[in-house]
C-alpha positions in Angstrom: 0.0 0.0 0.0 1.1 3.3 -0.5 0.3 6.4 1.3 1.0 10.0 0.8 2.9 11.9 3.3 1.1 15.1 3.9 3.1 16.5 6.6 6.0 18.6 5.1 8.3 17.5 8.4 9.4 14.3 6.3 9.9 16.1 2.7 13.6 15.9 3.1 13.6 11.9 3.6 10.4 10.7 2.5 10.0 8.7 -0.7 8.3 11.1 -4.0 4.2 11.5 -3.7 2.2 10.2 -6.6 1.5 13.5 -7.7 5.3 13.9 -7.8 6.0 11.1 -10.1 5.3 12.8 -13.6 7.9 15.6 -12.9 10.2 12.6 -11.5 10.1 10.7 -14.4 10.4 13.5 -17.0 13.6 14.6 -15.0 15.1 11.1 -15.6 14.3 10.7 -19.3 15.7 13.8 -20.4 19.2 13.0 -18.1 21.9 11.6 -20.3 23.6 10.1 -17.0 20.3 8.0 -16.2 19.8 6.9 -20.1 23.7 5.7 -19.8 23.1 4.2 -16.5 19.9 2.2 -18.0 21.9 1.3 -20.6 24.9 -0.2 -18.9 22.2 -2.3 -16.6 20.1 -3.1 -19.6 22.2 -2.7 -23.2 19.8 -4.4 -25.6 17.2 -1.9 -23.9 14.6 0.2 -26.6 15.7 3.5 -25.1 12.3 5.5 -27.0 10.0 2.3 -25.6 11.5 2.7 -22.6 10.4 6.3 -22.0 6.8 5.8 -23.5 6.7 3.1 -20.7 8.4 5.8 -18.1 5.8 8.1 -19.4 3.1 6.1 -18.7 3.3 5.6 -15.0 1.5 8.3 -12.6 1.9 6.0 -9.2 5.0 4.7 -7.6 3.4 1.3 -7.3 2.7 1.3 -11.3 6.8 2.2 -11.8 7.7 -0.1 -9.0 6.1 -3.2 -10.1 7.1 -2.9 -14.2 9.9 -0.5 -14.6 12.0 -1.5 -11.1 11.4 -4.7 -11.2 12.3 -5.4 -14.6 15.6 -3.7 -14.2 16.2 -5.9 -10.8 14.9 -8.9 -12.7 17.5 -8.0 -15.5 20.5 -7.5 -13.6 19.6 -11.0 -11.6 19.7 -12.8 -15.1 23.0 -11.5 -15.6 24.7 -11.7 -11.9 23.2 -15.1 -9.8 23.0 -18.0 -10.9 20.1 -18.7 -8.8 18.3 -16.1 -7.0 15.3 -17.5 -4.1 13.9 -17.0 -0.6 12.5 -19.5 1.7 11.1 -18.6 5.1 7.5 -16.9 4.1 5.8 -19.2 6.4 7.6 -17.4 9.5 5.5 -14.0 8.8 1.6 -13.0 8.9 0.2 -11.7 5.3 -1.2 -8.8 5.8 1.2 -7.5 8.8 3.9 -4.8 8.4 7.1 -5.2 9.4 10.8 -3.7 9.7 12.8 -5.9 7.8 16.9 -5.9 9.2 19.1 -7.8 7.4 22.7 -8.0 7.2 24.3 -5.9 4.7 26.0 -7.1 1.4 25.9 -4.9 -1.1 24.9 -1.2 -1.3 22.0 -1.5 -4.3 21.1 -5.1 -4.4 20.4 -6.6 -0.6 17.2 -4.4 -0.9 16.4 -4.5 -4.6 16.5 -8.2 -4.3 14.6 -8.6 -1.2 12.0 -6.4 -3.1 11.7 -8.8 -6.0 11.3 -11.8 -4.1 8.7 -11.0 -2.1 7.0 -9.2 -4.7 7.5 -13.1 -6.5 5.8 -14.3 -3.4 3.2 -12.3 -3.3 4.4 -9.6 -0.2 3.8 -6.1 -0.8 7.4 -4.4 -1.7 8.7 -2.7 1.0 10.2 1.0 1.6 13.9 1.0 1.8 16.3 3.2 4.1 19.5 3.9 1.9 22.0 6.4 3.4 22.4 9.7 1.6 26.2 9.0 1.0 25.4 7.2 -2.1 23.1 9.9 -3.6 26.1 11.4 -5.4 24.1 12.7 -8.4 21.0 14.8 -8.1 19.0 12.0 -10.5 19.9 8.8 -8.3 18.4 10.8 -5.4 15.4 11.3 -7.6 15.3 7.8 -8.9 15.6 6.7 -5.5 12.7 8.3 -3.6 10.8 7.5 -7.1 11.6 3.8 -6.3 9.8 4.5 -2.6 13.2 4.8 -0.8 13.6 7.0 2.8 16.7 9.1 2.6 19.3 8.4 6.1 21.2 11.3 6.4 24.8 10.5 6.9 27.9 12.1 8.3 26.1 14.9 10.4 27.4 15.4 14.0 25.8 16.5 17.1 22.4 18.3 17.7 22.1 17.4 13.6 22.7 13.5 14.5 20.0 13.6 16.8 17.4 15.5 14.9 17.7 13.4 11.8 17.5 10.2 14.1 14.6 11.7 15.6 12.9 12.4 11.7 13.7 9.1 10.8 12.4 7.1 13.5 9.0 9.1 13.6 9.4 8.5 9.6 9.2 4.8 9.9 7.4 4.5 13.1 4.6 6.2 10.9 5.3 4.0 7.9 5.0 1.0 10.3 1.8 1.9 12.4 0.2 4.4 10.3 0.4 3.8 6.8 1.0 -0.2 7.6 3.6 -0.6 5.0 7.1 -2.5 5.5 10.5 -0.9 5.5 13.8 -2.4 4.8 16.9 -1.3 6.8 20.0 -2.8 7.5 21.7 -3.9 10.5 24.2 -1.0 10.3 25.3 1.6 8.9 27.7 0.6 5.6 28.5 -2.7 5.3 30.1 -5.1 7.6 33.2 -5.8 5.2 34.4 -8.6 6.5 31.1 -10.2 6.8 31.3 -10.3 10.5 27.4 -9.6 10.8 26.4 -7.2 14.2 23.2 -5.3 14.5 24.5 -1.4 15.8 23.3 -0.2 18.8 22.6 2.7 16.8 20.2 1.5 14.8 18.1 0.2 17.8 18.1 3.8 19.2 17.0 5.7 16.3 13.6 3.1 16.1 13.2 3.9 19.8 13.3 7.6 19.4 10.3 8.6 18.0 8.0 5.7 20.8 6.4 7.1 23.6 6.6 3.9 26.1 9.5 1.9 27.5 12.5 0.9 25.3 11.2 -2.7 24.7 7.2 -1.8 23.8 9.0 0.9 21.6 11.0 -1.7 19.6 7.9 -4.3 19.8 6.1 -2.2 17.9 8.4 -1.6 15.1 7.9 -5.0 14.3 11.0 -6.5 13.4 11.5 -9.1 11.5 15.2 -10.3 10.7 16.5 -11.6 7.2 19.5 -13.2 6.4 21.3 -12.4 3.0 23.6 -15.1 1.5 25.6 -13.9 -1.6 27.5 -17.6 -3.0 30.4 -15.0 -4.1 30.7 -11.1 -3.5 32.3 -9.2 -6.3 33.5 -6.7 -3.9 35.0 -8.8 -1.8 38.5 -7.7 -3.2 37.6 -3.8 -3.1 36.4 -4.5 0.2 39.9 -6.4 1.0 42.1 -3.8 -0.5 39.8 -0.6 1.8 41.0 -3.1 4.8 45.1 -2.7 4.1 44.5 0.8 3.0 42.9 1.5 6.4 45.6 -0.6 8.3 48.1 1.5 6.1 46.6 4.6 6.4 43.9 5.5 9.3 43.1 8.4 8.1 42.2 6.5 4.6 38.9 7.9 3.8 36.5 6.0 0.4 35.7 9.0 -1.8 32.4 9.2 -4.0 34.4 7.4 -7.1 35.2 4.2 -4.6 31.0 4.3 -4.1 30.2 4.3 -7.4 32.9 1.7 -8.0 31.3 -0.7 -5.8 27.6 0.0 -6.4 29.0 -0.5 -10.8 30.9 -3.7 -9.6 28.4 -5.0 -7.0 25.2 -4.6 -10.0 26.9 -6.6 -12.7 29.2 -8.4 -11.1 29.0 -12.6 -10.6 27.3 -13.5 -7.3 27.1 -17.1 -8.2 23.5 -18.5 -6.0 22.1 -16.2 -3.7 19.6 -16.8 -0.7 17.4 -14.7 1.3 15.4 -16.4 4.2 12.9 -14.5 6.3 13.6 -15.0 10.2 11.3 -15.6 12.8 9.8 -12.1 13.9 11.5 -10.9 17.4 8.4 -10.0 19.4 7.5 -13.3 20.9 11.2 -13.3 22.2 11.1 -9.8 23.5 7.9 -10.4 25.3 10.1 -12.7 27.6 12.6 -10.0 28.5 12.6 -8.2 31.6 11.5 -4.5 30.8 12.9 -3.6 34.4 16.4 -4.2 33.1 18.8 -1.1 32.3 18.4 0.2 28.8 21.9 -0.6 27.9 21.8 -4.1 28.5 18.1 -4.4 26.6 19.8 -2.6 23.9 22.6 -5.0 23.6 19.9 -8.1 24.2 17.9 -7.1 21.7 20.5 -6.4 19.3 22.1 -10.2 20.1 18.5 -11.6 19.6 18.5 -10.4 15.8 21.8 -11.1 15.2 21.1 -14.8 16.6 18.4 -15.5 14.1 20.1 -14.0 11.2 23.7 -16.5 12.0 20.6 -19.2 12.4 19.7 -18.5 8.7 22.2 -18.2 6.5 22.6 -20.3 3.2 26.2 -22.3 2.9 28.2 -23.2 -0.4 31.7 -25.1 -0.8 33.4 -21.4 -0.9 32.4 -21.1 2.6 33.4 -24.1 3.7 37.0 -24.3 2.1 37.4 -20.7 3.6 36.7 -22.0 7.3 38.7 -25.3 6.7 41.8 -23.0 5.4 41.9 -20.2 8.2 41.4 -22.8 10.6 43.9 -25.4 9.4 41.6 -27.9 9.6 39.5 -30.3 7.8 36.5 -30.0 9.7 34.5 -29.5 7.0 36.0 -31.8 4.7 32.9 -33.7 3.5 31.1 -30.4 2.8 33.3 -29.8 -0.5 35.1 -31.7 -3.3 38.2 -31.6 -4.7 37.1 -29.7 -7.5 35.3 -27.1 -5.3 38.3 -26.3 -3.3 40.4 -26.3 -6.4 37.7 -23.8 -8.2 37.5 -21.7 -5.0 41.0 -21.5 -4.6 41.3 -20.1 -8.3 38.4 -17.7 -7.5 40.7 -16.5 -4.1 43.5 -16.0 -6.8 41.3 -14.1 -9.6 40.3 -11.7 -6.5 43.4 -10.9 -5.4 45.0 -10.2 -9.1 42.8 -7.2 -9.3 43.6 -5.6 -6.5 46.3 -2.4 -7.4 48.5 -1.6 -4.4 51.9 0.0 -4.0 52.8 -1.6 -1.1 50.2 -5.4 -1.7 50.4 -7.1 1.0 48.9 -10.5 -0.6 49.1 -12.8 2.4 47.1 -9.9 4.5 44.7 -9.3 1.8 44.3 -13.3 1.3 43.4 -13.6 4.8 40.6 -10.6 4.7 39.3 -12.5 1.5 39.0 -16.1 3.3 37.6 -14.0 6.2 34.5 -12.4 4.4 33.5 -16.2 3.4 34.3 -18.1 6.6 32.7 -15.8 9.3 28.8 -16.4 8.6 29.5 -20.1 8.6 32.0 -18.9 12.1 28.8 -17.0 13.6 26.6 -19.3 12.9 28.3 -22.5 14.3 28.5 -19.9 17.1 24.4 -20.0 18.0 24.3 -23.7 17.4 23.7 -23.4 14.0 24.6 -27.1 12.7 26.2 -27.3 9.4 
């Protein structure tokens, strides 16, 4: 369902209103960055069908359900192997939730979680996405077009706290008002080493804008967490070379370009089978905490309790596997993989590193980060009692 926002308090964040969509879409067809964009997503595309069919929209939901999803469903054909969910049973049709997953990669955890469940029959969801990767005026407007909410990044201070405060009445009011799900990850950026943790941040912006104790506050955001498996991550070795350009440099800071590097690399690049399962909603858990405990401890149970269900969750492949068994020295996993895999997953390892440009490459460091990114879900969720 989708609702228009008539209080002007959430214009800076909120996605476009249907009577904004015309104006949206005519900005995008006449933008020669968008048309090239398009085009490098979709090159066998009819550019003057495409914007007849752009044209022709007047609601979000009409361009999210053709024109989003077949660009999503495109760039799937061309980057998974496989792409499915499993887990449906776990929520109630009809109920709106606050989907947090783990984070992958910038554009497609959520595009993908969006396809699925509109393949299953779920409403699609809104979808927080930090204001960092708005680097052009048009992604911003393609973006809120698409029925995104805007996270304002980087802001210190009183500024922090006021756009926590907007945001969390934002989606509070998506969740209870306009009963529509939102999508937000577990933290802010990704975890690049794939070492999954929900940020206590995160958890005190959806208490913000809730009236009652910390735990009715989060209850009633509904949270629902989803585990994203990605068989391979094409920017695993971008993500690998940022670690020894940290560790080299503290004050290493990614610029805009390194953004649109990995949002270009993550889109079109292989991500062998990929698997999203929906978790148990959290409620019936949180009902059995104390409320009279200290807010700090909640915050940190409640936190662990998502984190627990999404290490319960994940989907396992050979890569996985051969990464544990080789940071580990062991052969625990030995029956898990063949030959062949390890041998193919080695070469993959190899391939990785061999793009990665560095004065100073530091190839056993860097191999380590790359086994890393593919051993510690299967790590975490031995950790839970996850059997594998």
């Amino acid at each position: 369902m989708d609702t228009e926002i008539v209080s002007t308090k959430f214009d800076e964040i909120r996605p476009l209103n249907d009577n904004e969509v015309k104006d949206a879409v005519e900005s995008l067809v006449v933008n020669p960055e968008f048309k090239h964009a398009l085009q490098y997503v979709m090159p066998d595309i009819n550019w003057e069908e495409f914007v007849q069919l752009m044209r022709s929209f007047d609601t979000k939901a009409g361009f999210k359900s053709m024109v989003a999803r077949m660009a999503v469903t495109a760039i799937a054909n061309k980057s998974t192997f496989s792409l499915d969910i499993s887990g449906r049973s776990r929520l109630t049709p009809g109920e709106s939730y606050t989907f947090i997953s783990n984070h992958r990669d910038i554009v497609l955890d959520a595009s993908f979680l969006n396809l699925m469940l509109y393949q299953v029959g779920y409403g699609m969801t809104q979808v927080a996405i930090g204001d960092n990767l708005l680097i052009r005026p048009w992604i911003e407007t393609l973006v809120r077009l698409n029925n995104s909410v805007i996270v304002k990044r980087g802001l210190t201070g009183r500024q922090m706290l006021e756009a926590s405060a907007t945001l969390s009445a934002y989606l509070r009011h998506t969740i209870r008002e306009t009963k529509e799900s939102v999508w937000i990850a577990q933290r802010e950026g990704r975890a690049k080493d794939s070492d999954d943790r929900t940020q206590a941040s995160v958890l005190k912006m959806l208490n913000i804008s809730g009236d009652k104790d910390f735990l009715t506050n989060i209850m009633e955001m509904n949270i629902a967490p989803v585990s994203i498996t990605y068989e391979f991550d094409p920017c695993d070795y971008l993500k690998a070379k940022e670690f020894q350009m940290k560790r080299d440099n503290p004050d290493f800071v990614k610029s805009p370009h390194d953004d649109l590097l990995s949002m270009e690399t993550g889109i079109l690049g292989n991500h062998g089978r990929v698997h999203f399962t929906l978790g148990r909603p959290i409620n019936q858990t949180l009902e059995g905490l104390d409320r009279e405990t200290d807010k700090a401890t909640l915050i940190n149970t409640v936190a662990s309790v998502i984190d627990r269900e999404i290490f319960l969750h994940y989907r396992f492949y050979p890569g996985n596997y051969v990464a544990y068994d080789w940071l580990t020295g062991s052969n625990r996993f030995a029956n898990a993989y063949s030959a062949k895999d390890k041998a193919f997953f080695g070469e993959y390892i190899q391939r990785q590193l061999d793009k990665i440009d560095l004065p100073q490459k530091d190839e056993t460091f860097l191999r380590t980060k790359l086994l890393e990114m593919y051993a510690n879900p299967l790590k975490n969720h031995l950790s839970v009692g996850g059997g594998a």
